[in-house]
C-alpha positions as CSV (number, residue, x, y, z in Angstrom):
1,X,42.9,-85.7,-15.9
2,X,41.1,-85.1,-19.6
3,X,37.5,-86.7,-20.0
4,X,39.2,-88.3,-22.7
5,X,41.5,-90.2,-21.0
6,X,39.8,-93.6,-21.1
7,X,39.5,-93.5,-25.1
8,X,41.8,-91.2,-26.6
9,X,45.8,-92.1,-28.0
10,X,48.6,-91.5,-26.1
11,X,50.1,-87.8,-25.8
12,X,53.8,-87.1,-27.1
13,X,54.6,-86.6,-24.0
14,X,53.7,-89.9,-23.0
15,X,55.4,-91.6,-26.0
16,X,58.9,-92.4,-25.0
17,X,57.5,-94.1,-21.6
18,X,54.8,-96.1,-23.5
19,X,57.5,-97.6,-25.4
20,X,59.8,-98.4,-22.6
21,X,56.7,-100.3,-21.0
22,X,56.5,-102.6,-24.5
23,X,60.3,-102.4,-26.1
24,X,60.9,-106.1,-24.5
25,X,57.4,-107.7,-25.3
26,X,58.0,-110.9,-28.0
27,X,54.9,-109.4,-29.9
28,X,57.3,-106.5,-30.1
29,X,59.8,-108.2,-30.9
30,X,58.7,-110.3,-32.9
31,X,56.9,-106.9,-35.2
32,X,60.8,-105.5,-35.4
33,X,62.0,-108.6,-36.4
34,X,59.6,-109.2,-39.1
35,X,59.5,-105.0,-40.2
36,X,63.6,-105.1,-40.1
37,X,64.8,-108.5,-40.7
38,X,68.8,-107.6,-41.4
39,X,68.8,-105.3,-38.4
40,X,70.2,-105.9,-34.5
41,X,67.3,-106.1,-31.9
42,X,69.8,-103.9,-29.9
43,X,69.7,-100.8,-32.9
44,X,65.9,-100.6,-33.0
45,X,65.5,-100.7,-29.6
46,X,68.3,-98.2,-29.1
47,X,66.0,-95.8,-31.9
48,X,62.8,-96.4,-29.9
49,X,64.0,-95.3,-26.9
50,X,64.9,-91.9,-28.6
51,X,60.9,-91.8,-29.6
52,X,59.5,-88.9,-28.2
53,X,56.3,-88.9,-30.7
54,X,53.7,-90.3,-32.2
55,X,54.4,-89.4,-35.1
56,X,58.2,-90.5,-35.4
57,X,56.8,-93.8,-33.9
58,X,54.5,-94.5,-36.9
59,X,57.1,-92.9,-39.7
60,X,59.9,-94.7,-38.2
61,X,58.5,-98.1,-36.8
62,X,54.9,-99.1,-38.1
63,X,55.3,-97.4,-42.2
64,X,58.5,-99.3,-42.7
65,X,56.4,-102.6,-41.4
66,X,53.5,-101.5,-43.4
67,X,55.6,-101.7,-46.2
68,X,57.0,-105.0,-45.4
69,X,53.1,-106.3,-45.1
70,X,52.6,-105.1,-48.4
71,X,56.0,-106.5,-50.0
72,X,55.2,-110.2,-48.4
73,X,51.4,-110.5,-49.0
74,X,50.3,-107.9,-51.7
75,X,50.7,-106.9,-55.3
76,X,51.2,-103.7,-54.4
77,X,48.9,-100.1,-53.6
78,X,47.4,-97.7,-55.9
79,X,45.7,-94.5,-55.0
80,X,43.4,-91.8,-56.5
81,X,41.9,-88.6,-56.2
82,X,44.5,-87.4,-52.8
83,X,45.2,-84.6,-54.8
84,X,42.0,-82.8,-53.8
85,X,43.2,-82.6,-49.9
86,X,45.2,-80.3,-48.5
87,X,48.0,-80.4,-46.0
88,X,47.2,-78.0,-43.4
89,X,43.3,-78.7,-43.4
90,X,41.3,-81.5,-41.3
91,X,39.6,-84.0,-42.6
92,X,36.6,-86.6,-41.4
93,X,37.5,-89.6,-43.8
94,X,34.8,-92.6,-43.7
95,X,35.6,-95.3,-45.5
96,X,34.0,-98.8,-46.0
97,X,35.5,-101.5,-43.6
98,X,37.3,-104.6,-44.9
99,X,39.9,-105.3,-42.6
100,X,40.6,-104.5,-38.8
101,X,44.1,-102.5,-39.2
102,X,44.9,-102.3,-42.8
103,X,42.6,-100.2,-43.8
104,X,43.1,-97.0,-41.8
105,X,47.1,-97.8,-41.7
106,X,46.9,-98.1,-45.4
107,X,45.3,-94.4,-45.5
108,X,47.9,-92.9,-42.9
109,X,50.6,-94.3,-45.4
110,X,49.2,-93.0,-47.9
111,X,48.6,-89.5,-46.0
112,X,52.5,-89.9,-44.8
113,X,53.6,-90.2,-48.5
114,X,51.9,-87.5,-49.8
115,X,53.2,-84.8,-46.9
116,X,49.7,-84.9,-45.5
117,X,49.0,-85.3,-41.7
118,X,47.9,-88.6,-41.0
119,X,44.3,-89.7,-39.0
120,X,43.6,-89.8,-35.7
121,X,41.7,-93.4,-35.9
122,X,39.2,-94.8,-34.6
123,X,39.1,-98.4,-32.9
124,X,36.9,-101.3,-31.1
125,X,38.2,-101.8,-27.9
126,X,37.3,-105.3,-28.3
127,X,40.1,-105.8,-30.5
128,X,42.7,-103.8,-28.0
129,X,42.1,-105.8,-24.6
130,X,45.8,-107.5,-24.4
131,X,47.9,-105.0,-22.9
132,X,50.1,-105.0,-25.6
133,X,47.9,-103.9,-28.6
134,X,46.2,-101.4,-26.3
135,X,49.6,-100.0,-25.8
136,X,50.5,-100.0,-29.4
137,X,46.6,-98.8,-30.5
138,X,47.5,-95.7,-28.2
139,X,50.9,-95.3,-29.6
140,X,49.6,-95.7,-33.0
141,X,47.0,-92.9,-32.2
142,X,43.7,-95.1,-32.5
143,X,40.8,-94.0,-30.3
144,X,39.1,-96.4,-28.8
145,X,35.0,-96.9,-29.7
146,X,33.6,-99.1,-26.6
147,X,31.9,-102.0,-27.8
148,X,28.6,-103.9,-26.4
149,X,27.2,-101.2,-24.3
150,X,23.5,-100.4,-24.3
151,X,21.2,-97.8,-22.8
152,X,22.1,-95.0,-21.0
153,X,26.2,-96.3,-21.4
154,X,26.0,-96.3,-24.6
155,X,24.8,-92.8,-25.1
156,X,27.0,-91.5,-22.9
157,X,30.2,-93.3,-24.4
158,X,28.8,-92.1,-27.8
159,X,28.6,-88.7,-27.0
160,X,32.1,-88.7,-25.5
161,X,33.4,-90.1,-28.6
162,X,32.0,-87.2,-30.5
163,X,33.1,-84.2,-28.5
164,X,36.8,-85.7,-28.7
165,X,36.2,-86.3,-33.0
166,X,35.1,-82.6,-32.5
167,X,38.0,-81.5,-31.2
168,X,40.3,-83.2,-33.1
169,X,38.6,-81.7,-36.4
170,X,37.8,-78.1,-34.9
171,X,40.4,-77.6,-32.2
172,X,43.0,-79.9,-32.9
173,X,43.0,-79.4,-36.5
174,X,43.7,-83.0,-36.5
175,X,41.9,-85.3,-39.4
176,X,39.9,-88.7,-38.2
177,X,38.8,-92.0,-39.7
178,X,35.9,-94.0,-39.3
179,X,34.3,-96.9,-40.8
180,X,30.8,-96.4,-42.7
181,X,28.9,-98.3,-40.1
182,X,30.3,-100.3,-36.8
183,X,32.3,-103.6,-37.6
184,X,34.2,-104.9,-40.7
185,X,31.3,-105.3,-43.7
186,X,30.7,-109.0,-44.0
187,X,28.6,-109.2,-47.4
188,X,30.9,-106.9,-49.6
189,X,27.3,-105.1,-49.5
190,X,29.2,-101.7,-47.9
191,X,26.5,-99.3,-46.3
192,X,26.3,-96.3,-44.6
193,X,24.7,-96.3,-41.1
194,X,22.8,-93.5,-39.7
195,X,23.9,-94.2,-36.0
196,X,27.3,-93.6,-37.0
197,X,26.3,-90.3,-38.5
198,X,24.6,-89.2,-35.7
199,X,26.3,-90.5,-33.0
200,X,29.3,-87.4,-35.0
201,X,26.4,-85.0,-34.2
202,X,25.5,-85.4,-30.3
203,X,28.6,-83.1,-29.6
204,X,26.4,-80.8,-31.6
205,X,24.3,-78.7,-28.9
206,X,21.6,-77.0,-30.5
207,X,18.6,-77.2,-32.9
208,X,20.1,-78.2,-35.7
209,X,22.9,-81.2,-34.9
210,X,23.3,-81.9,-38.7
211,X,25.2,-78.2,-38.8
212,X,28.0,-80.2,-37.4
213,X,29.1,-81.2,-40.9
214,X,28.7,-78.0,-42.1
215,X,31.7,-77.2,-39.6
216,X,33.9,-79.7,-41.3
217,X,35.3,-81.5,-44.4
218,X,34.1,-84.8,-44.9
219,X,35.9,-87.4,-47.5
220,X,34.3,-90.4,-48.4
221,X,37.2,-93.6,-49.0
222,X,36.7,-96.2,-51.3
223,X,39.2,-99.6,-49.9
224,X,39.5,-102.1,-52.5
225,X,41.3,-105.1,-52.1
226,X,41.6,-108.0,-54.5
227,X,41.6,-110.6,-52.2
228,X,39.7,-110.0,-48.7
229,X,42.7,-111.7,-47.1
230,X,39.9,-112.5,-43.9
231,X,37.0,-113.4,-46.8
232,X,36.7,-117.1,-44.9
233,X,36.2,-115.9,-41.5
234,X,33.9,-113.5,-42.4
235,X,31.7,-117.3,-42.9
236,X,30.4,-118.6,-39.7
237,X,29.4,-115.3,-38.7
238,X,27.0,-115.1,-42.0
239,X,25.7,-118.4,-41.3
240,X,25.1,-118.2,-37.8
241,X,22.8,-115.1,-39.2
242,X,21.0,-117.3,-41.7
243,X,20.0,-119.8,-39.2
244,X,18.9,-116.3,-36.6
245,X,21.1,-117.5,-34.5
246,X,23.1,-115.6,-31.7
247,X,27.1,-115.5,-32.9
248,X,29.3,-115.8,-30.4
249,X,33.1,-115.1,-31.2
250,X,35.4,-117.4,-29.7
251,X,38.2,-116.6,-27.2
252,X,40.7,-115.2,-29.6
253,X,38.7,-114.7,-33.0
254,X,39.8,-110.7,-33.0
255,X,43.5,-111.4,-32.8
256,X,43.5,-114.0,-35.4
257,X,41.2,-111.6,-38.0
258,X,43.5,-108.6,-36.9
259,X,46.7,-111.7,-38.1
260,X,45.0,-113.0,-40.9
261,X,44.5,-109.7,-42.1
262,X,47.9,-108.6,-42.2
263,X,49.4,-111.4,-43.3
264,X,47.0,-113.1,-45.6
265,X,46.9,-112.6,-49.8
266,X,45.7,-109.4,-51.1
267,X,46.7,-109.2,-54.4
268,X,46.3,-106.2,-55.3
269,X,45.0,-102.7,-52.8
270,X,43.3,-99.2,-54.1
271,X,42.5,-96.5,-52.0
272,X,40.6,-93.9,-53.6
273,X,39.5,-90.3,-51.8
274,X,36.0,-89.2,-53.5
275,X,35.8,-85.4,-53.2
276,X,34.5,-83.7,-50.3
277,X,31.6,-83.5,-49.8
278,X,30.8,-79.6,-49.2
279,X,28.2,-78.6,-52.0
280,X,26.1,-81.9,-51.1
281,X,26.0,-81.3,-47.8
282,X,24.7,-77.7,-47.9
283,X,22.3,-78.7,-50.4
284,X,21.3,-81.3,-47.6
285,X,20.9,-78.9,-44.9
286,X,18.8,-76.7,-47.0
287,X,15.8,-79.1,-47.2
288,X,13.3,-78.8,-45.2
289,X,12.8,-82.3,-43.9
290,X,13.8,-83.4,-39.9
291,X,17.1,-84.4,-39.0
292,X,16.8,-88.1,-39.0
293,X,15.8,-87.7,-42.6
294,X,19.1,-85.5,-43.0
295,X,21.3,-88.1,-42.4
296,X,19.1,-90.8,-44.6
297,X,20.5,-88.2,-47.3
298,X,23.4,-87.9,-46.0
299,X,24.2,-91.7,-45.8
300,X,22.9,-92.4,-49.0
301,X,25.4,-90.0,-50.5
302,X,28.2,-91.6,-48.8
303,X,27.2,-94.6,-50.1
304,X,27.2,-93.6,-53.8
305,X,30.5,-92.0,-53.4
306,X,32.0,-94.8,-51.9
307,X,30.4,-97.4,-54.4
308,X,31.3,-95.0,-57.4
309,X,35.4,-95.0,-55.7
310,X,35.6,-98.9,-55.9
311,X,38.4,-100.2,-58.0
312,X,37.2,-103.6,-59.3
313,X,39.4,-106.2,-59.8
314,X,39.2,-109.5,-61.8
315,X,37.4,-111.3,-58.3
316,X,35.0,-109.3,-58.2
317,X,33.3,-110.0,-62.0
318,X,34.4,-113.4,-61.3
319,X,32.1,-114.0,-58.7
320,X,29.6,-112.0,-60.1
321,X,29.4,-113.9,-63.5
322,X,30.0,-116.8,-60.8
323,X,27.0,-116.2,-58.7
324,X,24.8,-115.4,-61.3
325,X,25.8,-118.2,-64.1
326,X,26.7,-116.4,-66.6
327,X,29.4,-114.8,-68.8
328,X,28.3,-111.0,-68.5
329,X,31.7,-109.7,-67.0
330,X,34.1,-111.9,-68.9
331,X,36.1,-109.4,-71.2
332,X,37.4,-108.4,-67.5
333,X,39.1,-111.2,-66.7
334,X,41.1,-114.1,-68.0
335,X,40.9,-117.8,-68.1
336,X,43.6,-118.2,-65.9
337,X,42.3,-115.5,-63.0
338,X,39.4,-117.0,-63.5
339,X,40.7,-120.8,-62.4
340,X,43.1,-119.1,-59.5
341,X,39.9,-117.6,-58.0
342,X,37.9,-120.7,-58.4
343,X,41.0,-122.4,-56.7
344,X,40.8,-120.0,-53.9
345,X,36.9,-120.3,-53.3
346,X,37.6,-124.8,-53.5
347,X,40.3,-124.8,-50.9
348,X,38.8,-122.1,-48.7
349,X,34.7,-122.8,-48.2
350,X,32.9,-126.0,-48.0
351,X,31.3,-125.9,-51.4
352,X,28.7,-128.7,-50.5
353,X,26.8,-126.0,-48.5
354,X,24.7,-123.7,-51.3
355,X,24.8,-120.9,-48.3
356,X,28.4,-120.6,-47.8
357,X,29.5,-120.4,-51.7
358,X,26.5,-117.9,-52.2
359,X,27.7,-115.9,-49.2
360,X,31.4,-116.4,-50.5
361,X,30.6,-115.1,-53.8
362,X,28.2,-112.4,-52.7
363,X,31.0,-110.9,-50.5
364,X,33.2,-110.3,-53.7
365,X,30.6,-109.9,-56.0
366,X,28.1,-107.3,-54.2
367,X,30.7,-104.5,-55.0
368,X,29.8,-104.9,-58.6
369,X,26.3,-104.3,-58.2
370,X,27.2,-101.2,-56.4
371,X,29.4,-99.6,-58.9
372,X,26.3,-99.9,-60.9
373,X,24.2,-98.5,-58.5
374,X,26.4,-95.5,-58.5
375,X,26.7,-95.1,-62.0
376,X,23.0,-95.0,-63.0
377,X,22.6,-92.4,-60.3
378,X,25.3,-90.5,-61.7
379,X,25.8,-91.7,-65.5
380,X,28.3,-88.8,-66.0
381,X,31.3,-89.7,-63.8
């Protein structure tokens, strides 16, 4: 028995009977059909039960349905800036959050393509309680992050989760991914927050925690899509939080984001890498300030570098010039994207309530303000 065994992916070992326990599930089935559409049930299955890895699992079964994603409901990917990793080193990517599985499978293709080791990922296990998709989460070598525990639970599931991040980075040489902050942003306003940095520290024994990214090679990841394909319902949870009320997801709100995601509009996807971030953080730990204030630094660098990565797209100075009233970002788009997003924001949101077209428009727009942000504080790049 490991002390990971309640959060961590599947072993190769434990592939090939994993699979066996799922190869006749419908949602299975139904994945194959979709990701090979020409092919017998009966020859997939047949190459599944010769699985014996994670890896071959996620070249040979979820890329080629990745790809498929991207051919029905995308303008295809772009990328940037991978040329700064290398193939036999670890890496802790943390990206902003936009979508539930696209955006760490996204990266991993990207990784795949460009003979690079893909992540270890992590995961809410609120989105993982069928059987099924727990099965296929391990499979797909997510980690799980236990959600809605408090007090003394929730340090000590925190502090699990980072000795196993640790020993994927230091032991395992085996890269990770995390979002920026817990949950999928909801504003477009992407932030870093500190209790995901240090909650990467508390494997860190000692009197200086922050040292712990010293050890490693942290990436931030810019995600930008054109279209949020789950921008409407991002909605109720916004306004339940204007009217400080208490949101309560219904029944099966995670599996229908985790669907909508992959299967709704796009348009077009950029994933860019940012450096890594070694010279800023030794400058970091070289100040004499506590830890707490490290990680403000810290954060707030992660934050530029994300902001700085975005790729803006026509939607986004839309609903900037949209929100605001105004023409200021108009050489970026045309006429016609301009009437197809206006389309999108009339058939999608009730546009008799002020709040929800603000908070529609903010969510596209807020990137924009960003990408400012990051180039005033660094007017050279």
């Amino acid at each position: 028995m490991s002390k990971f065994d309640s959060i961590r992916p599947f072993y190769d070992s434990e592939a090939n009977a994993a699979i066996s326990k799922i190869i006749d599930d419908p949602m299975l089935e139904a994945m194959m059909n979709f990701t090979f559409p020409n092919d017998n049930p009966s020859h997939w299955k047949d190459l599944m039960r010769h699985t014996h890895s994670l890896r071959d699992f996620q070249v040979n079964f979820i890329y080629p349905g990745l790809m498929k994603v991207l051919e029905k409901s995308s303008d295809g990917l772009t990328t940037g800036g991978f040329e700064v990793l290398e193939p036999n080193s670890a890496y802790l990517f943390i990206s902003n959050h936009r979508d539930i599985i696209l955006d760490t499978s996204l990266l991993n293709a990207c990784l795949y393509e460009k003979g690079l080791a893909m992540t270890t990922s992590a995961i809410g296990d609120n989105l993982i309680k069928k059987p099924f998709l727990y099965t296929l989460s391990r499979l797909n070598r997510n980690f799980a992050i236990r959600r809605g525990l408090t007090g003394r639970a929730l340090f000590e599931s925190s502090e699990m989760v980072s000795e196993f991040i640790s020993k994927s980075l230091l032991r395992e040489n085996r890269s990770v991914w995390t979002a920026q902050r817990e949950g999928r942003t909801k504003d477009g306003n992407d932030s870093t927050h500190r209790g995901v940095l240090k909650m990467l520290t508390l494997a860190e024994h000692g009197e200086n925690p922050f040292g712990f990214f010293e050890k490693i090679n942290v990436v931030p990841i810019s995600i930008s899509y054109e279209y949020d394909p789950t921008d409407i319902l991002k909605m109720p949870e916004l306004l339940a939080k204007s009217k400080d009320e208490k949101y309560v997801k219904s029944e099966n709100e995670d599996f229908v984001n985790l669907l909508r995601g992959i299967m709704g509009t796009k348009k077009r996807i950029h994933i860019q890498v940012n450096g890594i971030l070694e010279q800023e953080i030794r400058a970091i730990s070289k100040t004499e300030v506590s830890q707490t204030e490290k990680l403000a630094q810290l954060a707030s660098v992660i934050d530029l570098k994300i902001w700085g990565g975005y790729r803006l797209w026509p939607s986004n100075y839309i609903a900037h010039d949209l929100l605001n009233g105004d023409l200021r970002f108009a050489e970026y788009y045309t006429l016609e994207e301009k009437q197809s997003f206006e389309k999108r924001l009339h058939g999608k949101v009730d546009t008799s309530n002020p709040f929800l077209v603000k908070s529609f428009l903010s969510m596209y727009a807020s990137p924009v303000d960003n990408s400012l942000k990051a180039a005033e504080q660094n007017p050279s790049a």
